[in-house]
LUMDRENPA-818734 format. One record per residue (C-alpha): residue in one letter; x, y negated, z negated. Coordinates in steps of 0.1 Angstrom, whole numbers. Layout:
sevex, x, y, z
A, X, Y, Z
...
***
This chain:
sevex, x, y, z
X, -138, 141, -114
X, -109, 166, -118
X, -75, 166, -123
X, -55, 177, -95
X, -32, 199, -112
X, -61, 218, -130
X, -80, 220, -96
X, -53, 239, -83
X, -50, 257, -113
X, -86, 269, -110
X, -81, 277, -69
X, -50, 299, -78
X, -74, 314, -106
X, -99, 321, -82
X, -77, 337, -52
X, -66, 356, -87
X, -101, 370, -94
X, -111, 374, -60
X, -82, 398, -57
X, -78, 417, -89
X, -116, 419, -101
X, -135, 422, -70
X, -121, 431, -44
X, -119, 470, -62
X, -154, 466, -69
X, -165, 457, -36
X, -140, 483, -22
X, -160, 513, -46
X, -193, 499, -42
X, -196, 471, -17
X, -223, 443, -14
X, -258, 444, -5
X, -250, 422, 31
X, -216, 413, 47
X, -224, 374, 47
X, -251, 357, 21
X, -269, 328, 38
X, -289, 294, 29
X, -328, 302, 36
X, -326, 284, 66
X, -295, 263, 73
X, -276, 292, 75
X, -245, 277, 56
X, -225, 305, 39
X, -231, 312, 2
X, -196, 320, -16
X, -200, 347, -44
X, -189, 321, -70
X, -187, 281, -73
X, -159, 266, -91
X, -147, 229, -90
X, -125, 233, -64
X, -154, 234, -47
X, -165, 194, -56
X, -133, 181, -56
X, -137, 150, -37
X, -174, 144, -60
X, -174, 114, -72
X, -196, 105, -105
X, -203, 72, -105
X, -208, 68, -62
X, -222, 100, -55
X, -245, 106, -85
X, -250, 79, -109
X, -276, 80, -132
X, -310, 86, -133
X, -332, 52, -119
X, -294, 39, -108
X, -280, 37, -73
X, -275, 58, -52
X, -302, 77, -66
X, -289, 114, -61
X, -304, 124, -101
X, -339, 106, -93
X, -355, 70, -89
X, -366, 67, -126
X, -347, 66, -156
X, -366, 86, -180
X, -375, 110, -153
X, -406, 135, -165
X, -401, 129, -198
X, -419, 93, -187
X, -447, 105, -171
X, -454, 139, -151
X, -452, 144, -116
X, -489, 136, -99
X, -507, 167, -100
X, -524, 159, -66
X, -540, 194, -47
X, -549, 190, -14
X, -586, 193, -9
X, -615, 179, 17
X, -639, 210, 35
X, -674, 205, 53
X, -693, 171, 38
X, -689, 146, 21
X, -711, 160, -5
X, -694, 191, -5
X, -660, 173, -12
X, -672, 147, -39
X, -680, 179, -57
X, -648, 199, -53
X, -628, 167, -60
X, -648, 159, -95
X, -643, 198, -104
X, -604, 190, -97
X, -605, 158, -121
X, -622, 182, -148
X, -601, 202, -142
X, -569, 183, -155
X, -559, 173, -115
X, -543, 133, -118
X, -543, 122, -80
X, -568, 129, -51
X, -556, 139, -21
X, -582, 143, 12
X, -577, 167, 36
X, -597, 157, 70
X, -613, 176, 96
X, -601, 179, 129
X, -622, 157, 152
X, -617, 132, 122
X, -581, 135, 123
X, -587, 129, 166
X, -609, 99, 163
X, -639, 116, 167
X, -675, 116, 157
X, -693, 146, 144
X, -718, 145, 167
X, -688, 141, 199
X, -690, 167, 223
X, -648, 175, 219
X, -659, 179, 180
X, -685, 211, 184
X, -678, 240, 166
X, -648, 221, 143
X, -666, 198, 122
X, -657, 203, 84
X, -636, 229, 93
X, -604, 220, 83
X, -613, 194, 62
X, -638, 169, 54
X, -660, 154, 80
X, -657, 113, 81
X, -678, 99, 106
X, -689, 65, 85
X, -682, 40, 57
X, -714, 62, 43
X, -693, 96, 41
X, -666, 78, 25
X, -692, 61, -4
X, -707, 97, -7
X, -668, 113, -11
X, -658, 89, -39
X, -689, 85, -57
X, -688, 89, -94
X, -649, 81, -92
X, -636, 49, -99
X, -608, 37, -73
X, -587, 17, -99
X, -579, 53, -120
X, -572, 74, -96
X, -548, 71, -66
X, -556, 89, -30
X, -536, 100, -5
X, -551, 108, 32
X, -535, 131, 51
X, -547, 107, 83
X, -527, 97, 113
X, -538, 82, 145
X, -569, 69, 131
X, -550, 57, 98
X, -559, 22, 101
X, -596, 31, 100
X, -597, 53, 74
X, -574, 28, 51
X, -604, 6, 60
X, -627, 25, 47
X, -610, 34, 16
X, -604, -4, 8
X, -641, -11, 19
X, -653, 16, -9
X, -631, -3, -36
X, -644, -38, -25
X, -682, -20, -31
X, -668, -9, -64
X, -654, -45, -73
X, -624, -29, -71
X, -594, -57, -65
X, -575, -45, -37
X, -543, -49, -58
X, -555, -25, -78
X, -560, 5, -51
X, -536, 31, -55
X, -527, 61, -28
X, -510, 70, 5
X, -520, 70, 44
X, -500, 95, 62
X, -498, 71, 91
X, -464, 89, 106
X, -470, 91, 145
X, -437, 103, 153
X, -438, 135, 136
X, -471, 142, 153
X, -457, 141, 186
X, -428, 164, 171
X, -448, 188, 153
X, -482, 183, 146
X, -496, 167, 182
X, -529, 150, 164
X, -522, 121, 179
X, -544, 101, 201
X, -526, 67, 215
X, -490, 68, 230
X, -457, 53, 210
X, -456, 18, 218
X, -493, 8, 208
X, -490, 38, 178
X, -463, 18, 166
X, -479, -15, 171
X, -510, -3, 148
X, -484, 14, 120
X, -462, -21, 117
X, -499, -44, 114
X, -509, -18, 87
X, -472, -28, 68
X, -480, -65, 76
X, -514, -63, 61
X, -510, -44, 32
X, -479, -57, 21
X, -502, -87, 14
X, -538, -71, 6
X, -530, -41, -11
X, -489, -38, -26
X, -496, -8, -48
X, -511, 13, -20
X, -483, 36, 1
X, -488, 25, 36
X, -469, 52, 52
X, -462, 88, 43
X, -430, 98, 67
X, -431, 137, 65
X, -413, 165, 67
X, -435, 187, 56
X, -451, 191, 90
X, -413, 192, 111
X, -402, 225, 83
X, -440, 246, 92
X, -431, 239, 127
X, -398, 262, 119
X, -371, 236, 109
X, -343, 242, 89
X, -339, 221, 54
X, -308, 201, 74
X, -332, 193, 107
X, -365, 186, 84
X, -344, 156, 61
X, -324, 144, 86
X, -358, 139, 117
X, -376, 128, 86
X, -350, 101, 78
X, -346, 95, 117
X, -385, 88, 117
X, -381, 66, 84
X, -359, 44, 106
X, -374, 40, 133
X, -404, 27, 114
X, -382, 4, 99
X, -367, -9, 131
X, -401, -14, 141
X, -410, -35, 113
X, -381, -57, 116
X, -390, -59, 151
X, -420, -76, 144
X, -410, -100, 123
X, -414, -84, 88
X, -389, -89, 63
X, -380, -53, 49
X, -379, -61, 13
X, -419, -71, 21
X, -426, -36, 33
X, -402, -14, 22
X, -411, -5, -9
X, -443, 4, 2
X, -427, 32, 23
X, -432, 71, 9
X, -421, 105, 20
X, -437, 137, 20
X, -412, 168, 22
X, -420, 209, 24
X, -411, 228, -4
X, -398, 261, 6
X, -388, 292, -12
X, -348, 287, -12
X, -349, 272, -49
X, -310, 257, -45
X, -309, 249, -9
X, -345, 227, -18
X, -333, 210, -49
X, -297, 204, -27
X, -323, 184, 5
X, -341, 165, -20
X, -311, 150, -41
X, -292, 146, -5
X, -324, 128, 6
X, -325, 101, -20
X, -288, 97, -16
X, -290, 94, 21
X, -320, 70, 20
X, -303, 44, -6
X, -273, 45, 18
X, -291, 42, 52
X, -312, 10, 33
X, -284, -7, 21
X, -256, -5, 48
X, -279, -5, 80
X, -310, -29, 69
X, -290, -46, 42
X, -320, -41, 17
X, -319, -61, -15
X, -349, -52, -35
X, -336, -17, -52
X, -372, -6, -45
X, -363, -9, -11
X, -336, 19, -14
X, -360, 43, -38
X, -368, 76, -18
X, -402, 86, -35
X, -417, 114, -26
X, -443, 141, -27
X, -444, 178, -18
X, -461, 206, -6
X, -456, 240, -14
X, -451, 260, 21
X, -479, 269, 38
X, -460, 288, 63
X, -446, 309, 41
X, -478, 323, 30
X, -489, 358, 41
X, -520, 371, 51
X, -511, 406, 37
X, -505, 411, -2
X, -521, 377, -7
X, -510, 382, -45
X, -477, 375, -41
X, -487, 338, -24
X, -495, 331, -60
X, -452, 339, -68
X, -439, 322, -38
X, -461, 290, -47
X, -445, 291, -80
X, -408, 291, -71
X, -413, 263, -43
X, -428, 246, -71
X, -402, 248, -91
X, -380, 241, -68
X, -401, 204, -60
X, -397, 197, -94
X, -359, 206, -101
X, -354, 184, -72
X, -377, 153, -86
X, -406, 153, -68
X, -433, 121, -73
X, -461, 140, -68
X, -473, 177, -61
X, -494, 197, -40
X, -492, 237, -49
X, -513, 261, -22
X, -539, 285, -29
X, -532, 319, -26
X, -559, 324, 1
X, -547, 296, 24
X, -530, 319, 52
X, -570, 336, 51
X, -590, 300, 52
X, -599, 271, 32
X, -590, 279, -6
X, -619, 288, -30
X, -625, 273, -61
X, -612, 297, -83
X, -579, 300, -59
X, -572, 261, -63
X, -578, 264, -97
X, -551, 289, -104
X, -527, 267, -77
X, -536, 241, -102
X, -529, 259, -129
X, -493, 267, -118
X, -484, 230, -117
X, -499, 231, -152
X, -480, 260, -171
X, -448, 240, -149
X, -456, 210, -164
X, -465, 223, -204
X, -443, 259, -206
X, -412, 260, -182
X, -391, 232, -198
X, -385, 223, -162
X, -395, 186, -170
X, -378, 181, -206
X, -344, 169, -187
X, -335, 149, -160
X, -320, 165, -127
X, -308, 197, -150
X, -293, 214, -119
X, -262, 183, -115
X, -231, 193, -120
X, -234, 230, -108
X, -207, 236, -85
X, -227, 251, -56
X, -260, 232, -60
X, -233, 197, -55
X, -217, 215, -31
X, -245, 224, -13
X, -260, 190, -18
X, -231, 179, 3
X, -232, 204, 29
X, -270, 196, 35
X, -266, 160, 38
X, -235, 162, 58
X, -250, 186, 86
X, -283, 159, 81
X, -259, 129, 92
X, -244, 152, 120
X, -281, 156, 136
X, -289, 119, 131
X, -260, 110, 147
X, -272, 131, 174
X, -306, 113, 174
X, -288, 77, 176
X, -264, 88, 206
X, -299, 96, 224
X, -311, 61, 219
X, -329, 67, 182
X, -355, 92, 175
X, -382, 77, 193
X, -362, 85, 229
X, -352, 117, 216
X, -391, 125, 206
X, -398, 113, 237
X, -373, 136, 259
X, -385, 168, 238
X, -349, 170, 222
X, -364, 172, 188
X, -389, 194, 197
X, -364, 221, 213
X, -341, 220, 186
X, -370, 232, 162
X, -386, 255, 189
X, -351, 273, 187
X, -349, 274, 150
X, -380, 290, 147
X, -376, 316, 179
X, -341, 324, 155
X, -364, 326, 127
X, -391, 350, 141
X, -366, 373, 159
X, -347, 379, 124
X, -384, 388, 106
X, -393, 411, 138
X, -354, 428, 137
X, -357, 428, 95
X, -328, 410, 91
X, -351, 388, 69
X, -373, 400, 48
X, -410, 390, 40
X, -421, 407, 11
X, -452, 428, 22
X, -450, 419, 57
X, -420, 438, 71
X, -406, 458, 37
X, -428, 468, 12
X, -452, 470, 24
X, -488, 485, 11
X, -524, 504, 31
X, -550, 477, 17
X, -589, 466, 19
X, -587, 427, 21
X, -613, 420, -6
X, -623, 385, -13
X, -638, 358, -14
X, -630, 331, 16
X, -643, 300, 20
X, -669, 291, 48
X, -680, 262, 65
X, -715, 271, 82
X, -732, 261, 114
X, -759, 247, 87
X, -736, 225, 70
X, -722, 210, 105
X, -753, 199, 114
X, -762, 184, 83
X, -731, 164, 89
X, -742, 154, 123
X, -782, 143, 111
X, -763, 124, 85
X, -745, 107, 113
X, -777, 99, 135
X, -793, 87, 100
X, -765, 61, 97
X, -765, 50, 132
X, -806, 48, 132
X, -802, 20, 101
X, -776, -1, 112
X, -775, -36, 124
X, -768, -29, 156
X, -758, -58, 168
X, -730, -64, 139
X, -715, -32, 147
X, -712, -44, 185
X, -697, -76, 172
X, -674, -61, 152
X, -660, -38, 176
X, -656, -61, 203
X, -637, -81, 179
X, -610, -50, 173
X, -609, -52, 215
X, -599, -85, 215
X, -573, -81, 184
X, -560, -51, 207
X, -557, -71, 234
X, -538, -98, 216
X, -513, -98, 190
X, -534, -104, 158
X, -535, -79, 129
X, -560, -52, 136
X, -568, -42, 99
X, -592, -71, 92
X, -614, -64, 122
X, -610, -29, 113
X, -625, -37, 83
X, -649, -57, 96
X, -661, -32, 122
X, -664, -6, 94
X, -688, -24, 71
X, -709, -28, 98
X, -709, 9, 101
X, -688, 7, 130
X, -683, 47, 134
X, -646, 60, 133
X, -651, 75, 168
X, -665, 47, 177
X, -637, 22, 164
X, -611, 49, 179
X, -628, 48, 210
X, -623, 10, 216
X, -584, 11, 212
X, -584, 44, 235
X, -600, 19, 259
X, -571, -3, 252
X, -539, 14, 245
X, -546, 50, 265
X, -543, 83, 256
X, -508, 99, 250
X, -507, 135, 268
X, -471, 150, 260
X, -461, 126, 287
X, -473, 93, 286
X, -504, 72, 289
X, -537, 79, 311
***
């Protein structure tokens, strides 16, 4: 992009200024540290960027345009300017009832996509009334025990305007059922349902550990939910291949895009495995990434990420549809960097990983409430983490351009450096037999385990700080308001359960599920018996409980 004379011009320029201008200054006064750092990758930050520093960019192969290959300055052309980003707040707590209400207060609110948080024995494969489930039901999320919770949830709100995305894993496949069994009651076509299952095993067994079946069959129930979809429903995401959960676990931005991108291809490897063709089911594929309070080193892993994803689509799967190639993605501010002390300051650090999400080009946008480190948010905390994404949108100027941080030096520069240490780790991953093997041998894991001791020993020393945690720290009252799920509202849940069981057809729920065994057993798709099983009121525990039978239970170690 330069000329090489006026490169070297500009280097001889710089050796100048380093010598004449600062160096005095730094001799009188010095710097505040010896060496400036990314947030987490820990590459060196020079005190000034010049294009010496991009020499070897190249426009038209490493940028391009906006909606254009390789994809580096975002997968549409017109960018925000188009259409926003998906306002989509996370939200699901105690029953269904209780979330149909906060989800309609969201949509008055000015929210434009659902997304359902689910409890823990849901997100396990277990009923409400199980006896693993005491004590956690609608506790982190909403409680879905029935195809009757999941009427309740989405009543008043037509399917065809809004799109959902489930944070669901292991029991993906039943939920999805659910979701498209809610949309058939609404007439809905199922071309018409819009939204994203989370449906990424491997990063549970890296980070998260809510799985229930080990790889083999996981992977097995993930490539018949491509298959199926990729014919019933096209415009619903049927995989969400996250980050997000691999950077709370204490990654760095390099180890959370390139595990993520590892995952993404081992999905697709699967796929292709079975048969599919990947211009089928490819476009179907989403991401989900953290967004963490570096605002450069963020806005550098999201343009490396489309980049890298258009390359690894095209030369190792030889993709041909371009939506094959399109990284889209969505992002969640960082719940790990939220502080139980001076929870004020949450509402700042939301902002700026915010900003940085939307710098970087993000599909869609989750931004945390303030109180989130405390409990479940309260209304009037989600509103004002709703509200940021608002004054974002409508006040910043952050959406009136396209990609407005390309062509800085050190954001290209870094862009480069982020990728490249990304492609180092994958390379890694592959010389271990692919990321599956390296999950598998707790390579992965380790590698993250020692980021984040790194990471804790620096906060504990103060060589990082953590506004209000280790420097500046203030004598307060914590007064608020938090957000509770009662013993009262769990039980309702679980005589809502017995309710739906006590008027059932018995017998067509039997059916049903012993049509899933034999599906598990053999090779057919599972979602249509899934489906089946769940308008008979087939329970989700219930359903889950049939492929444990089949497939095992994964314990860090393999099946039992």
């Amino acid at each position: 992009m330069f000329d090489s004379d006026d490169l070297e011009s500009i280097r001889e320029g710089h050796a100048a200024w380093n010598e004449e201008t600062v160096d005095p200054v730094v001799d009188r006064f010095g710097e505040r540290k010896e060496t400036f750092t990314t947030d987490t990758n820990g590459q060196e930050v020079d005190r000034v960027y010049t294009p010496a520093d991009v020499a070897d960019l190249d426009y038209e192969d490493d940028l391009g345009f906006p909606g254009e290959p390789p994809y580096t300055r975002g997968v549409y052309s017109t960018g925000y300017r188009g259409r926003l980003w998906t306002m989509r707040q996370y939200a699901g707590f105690s029953t269904p009832e209780d979330t149909n209400e906060r989800y309609h207060y969201l949509l008055d609110q000015g929210q434009t996509g659902l997304s359902m948080a689910f409890d823990l024995p849901t997100q396990m494969g277990y009923d409400s009334d199980a006896e693993m489930a005491a004590g956690e039901v609608g506790k982190a999320g909403v409680a879905i025990d029935s195809l009757d919770d999941m009427l309740t949830v989405f009543d008043g709100i037509p399917l065809d305007e809004v799109s959902t995305s489930m944070t669901i894993n292991a029991p993906a496949s039943v939920l999805l059922a659910m979701y498209i069994a809610v949309g058939d009651r609404q007439g809905v076509d199922r071309e018409e349902l819009r939204g994203t299952i989370q449906n990424d095993l491997l990063k549970e067994y890296i980070a998260r550990n809510t799985y229930i079946y080990p790889p083999e069959p996981s992977m097995r129930i993930i490539t018949d939910i491509f298959e199926f979809c990729a014919d019933e429903t096209p415009n619903f995401n049927t995989i969400s291949i996250s980050g997000y959960h691999i950077r709370e676990a204490g990654s760095t931005a390099a180890q959370e895009l390139a595990f993520t991108l590892g995952n993404g291809i081992e999905y697709v490897e699967a796929a292709v495995d079975a048969g599919l063709d990947v211009d089928e089911f490819a476009p179907q594929l989403s991401f989900f990434f953290n967004g963490h309070n570096n605002i450069f080193e963020e806005v550098a892993k999201f343009r490396a990420a489309r980049r890298m994803w258009h390359d690894i689509m095209e030369e190792r799967f030889d993709a041909q549809n371009p939506k094959s190639k399109q990284l889209k993605f969505h992002t969640q501010t960082a719940g790990s960097m939220l502080t139980a002390q001076q929870i004020e300051n949450n509402v700042v650090r939301v902002a700026y990983q915010a900003l940085a999400a939307v710098l970087g080009g993000t599909q869609s946008l989750h931004t945390n409430g303030k109180d989130e480190a405390l409990a479940l948010p309260t209304e009037e905390s989600v509103r004002t983490a709703l509200r940021t994404q608002q004054i974002l949108a409508h006040e910043s100027g952050a959406a009136d351009t396209i990609d407005p941080l390309a062509g800085s030096y050190y954001v290209e520069s870094l862009t480069d450096e982020v990728e490249a240490d990304a492609y180092d780790l994958l390379d890694e991953v592959a010389d271990r037999g692919g990321m599956l093997d390296a999950v598998e041998s707790q390579w992965v894991q380790r590698q993250i385990q020692d980021t984040a001791f790194d990471r804790q020993r620096e906060i504990e020393d103060s060589e990082r700080i953590i506004v209000g945690v280790n420097e500046f720290e203030v004598e307060e009252e914590q007064e608020m308001d938090v957000q509770e799920v009662t013993a009262e509202d769990q039980q309702r849940q679980i005589d809502s359960l017995e309710e739906t069981k006590a008027s059932r057809d018995d017998e067509a729920a039997d059916a049903a599920l012993a049509a899933v065994r034999d599906a598990a057993r053999g090779d057919e798709n599972l979602m249509p018996h899934i489906i089946d099983a769940v308008k008979a009121y087939a329970t989700v525990g219930e359903i889950c409980d049939v492929l444990r039978d089949e497939f095992g239970e994964y314990q860090g170690g393999g099946a039992v």
